[in-house]
Backbone as numpy.savetxt, mean C-alpha at the origin, in Angstrom:
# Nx Ny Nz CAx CAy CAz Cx Cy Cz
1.73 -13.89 -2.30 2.90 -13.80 -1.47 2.68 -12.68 -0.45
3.16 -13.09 0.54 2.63 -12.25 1.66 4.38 -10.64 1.94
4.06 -9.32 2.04 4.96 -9.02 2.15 4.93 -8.17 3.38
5.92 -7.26 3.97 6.21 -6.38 4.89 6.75 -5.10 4.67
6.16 -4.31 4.54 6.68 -2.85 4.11 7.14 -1.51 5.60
8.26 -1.63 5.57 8.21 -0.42 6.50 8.59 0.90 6.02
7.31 1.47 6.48 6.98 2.98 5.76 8.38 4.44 6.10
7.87 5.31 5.77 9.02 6.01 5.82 8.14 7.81 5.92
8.55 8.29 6.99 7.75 9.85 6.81 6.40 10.04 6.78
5.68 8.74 7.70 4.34 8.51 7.72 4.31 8.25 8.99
3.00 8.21 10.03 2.96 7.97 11.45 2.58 6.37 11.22
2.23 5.86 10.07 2.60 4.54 10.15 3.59 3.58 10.16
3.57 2.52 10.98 5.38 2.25 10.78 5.76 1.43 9.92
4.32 0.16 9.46 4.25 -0.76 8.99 3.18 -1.03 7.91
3.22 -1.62 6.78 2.62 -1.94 5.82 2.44 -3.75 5.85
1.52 -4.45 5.93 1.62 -5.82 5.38 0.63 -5.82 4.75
0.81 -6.71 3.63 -0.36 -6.90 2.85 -0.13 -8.36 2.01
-0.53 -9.00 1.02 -0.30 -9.80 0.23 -0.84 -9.34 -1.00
0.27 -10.35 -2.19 -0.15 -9.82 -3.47 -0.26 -11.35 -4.06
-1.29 -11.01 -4.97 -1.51 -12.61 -5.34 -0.24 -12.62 -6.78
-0.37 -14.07 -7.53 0.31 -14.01 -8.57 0.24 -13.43 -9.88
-1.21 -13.01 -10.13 -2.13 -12.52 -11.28 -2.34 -10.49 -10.64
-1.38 -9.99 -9.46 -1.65 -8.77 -9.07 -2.37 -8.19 -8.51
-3.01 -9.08 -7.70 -4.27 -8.71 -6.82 -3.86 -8.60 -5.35
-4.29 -7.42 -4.81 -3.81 -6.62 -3.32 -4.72 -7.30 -2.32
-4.44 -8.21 -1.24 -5.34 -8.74 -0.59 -4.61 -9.04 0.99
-5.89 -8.42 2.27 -5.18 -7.98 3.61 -4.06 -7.37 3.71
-4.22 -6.02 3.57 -3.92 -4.76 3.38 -4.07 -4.65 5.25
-2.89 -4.79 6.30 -2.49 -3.98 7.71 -1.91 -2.90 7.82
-2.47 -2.02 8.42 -1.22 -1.13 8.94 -1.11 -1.20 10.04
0.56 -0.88 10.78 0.73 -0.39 12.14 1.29 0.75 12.07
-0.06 1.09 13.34 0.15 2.31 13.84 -0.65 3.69 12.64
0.11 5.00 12.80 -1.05 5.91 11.78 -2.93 6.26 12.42
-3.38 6.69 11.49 -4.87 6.68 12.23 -5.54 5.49 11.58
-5.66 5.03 12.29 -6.32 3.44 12.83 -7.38 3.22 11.88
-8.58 4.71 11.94 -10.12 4.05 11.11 -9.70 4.24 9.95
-8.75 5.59 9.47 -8.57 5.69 8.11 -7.71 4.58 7.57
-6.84 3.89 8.09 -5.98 2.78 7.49 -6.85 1.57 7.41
-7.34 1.44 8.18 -8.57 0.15 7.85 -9.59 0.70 6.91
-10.28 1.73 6.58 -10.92 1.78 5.38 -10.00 1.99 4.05
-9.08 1.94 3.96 -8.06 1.76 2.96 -7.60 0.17 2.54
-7.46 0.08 3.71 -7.38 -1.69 3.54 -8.55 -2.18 2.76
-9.65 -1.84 3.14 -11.18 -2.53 2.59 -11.30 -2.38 1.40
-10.95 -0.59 1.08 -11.05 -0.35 -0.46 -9.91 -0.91 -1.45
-9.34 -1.13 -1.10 -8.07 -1.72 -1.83 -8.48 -3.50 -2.01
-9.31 -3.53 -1.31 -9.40 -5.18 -0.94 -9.78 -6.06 -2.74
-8.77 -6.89 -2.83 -9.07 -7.35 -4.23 -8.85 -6.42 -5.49
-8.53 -5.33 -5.04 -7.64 -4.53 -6.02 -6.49 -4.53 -7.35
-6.32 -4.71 -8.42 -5.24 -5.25 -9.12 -4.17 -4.05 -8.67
-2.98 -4.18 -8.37 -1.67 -3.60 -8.15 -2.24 -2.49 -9.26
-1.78 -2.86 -10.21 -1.66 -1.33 -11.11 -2.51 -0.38 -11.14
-4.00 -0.71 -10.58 -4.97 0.41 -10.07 -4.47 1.32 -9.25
-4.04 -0.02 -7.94 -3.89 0.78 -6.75 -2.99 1.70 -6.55
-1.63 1.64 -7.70 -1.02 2.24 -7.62 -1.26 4.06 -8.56
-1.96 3.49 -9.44 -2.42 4.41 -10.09 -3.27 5.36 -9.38
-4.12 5.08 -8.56 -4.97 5.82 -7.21 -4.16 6.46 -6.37
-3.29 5.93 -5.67 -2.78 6.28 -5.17 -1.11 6.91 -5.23
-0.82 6.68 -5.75 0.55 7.39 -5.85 0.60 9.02 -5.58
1.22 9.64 -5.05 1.54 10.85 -5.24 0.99 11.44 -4.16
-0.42 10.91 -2.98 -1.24 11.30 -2.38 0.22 11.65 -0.88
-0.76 13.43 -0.65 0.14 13.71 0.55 -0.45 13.79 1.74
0.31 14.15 3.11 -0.87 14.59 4.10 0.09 15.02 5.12
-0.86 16.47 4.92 -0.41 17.75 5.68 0.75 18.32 4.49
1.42 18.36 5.15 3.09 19.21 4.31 3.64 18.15 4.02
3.78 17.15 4.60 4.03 15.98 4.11 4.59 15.73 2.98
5.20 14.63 2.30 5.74 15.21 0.65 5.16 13.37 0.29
4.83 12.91 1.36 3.76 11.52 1.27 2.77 11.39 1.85
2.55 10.44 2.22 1.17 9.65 3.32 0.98 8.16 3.14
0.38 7.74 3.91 0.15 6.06 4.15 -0.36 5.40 3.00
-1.19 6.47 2.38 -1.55 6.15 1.17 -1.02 6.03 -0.14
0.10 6.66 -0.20 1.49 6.64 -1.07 2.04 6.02 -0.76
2.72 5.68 0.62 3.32 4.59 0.91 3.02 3.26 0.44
1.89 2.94 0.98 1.25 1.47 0.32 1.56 1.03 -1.20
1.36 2.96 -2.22 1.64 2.12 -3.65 3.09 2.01 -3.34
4.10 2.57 -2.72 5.53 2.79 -3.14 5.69 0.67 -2.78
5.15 0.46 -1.93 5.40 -0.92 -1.37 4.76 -1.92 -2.42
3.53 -1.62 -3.06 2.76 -2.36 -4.14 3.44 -2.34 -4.85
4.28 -1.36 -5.20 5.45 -1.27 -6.83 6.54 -1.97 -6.54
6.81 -1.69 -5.22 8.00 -2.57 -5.20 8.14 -4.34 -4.73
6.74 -4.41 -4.01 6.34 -6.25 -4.41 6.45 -6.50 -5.78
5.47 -5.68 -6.66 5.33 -6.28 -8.25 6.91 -6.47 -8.98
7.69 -5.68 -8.20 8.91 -5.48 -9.45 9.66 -7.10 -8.55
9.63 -7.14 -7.43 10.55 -8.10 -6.76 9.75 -9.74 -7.67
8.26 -9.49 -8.23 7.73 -11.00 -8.10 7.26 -10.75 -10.30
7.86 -9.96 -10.49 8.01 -9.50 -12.30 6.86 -9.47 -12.72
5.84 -8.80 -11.89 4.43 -8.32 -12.11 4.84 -6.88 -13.16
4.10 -6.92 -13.99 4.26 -5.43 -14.84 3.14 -4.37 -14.51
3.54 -3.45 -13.81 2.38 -2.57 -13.31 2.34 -0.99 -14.41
């Protein structure tokens, strides 16, 4: 299922990605943010099970920040899994 995340306290504005039915993170976009680092995030995440990714990433900040794009993504991964009763 394909979803749309709009981020919050990040220079990114946008999250899309898809999650398969079995929890797998696949085409991982961002808009906007820094460009090379959001596309090598996308790659590494690529085929990812949700509960990794969230486990990797959660909590990650940048700068003073109290998030980053990279937190964002799990906050959006957790909240696809809970909308489609994935158990992460």
């Amino acid at each position: 299922m394909h979803f749309t995340y709009k981020t919050q306290g990040v220079c990114s504005s946008v999250i899309n990605f898809d999650l398969s039915d079995d929890g797998v993170i696949s085409n991982v976009v961002y808009t906007g943010g820094c460009n090379g680092n959001l596309k090598a995030v996308g790659k590494l995440v690529e085929g990812m099970k949700a509960e990794k990714l969230v486990e990797l990433l959660s909590g990650n900040t940048c700068g003073p920040r109290p998030t980053s794009c990279a937190d964002q993504l799990a906050r959006a991964v957790s909240e696809a899994c809970h909308s489609m009763n994935i158990d992460i």
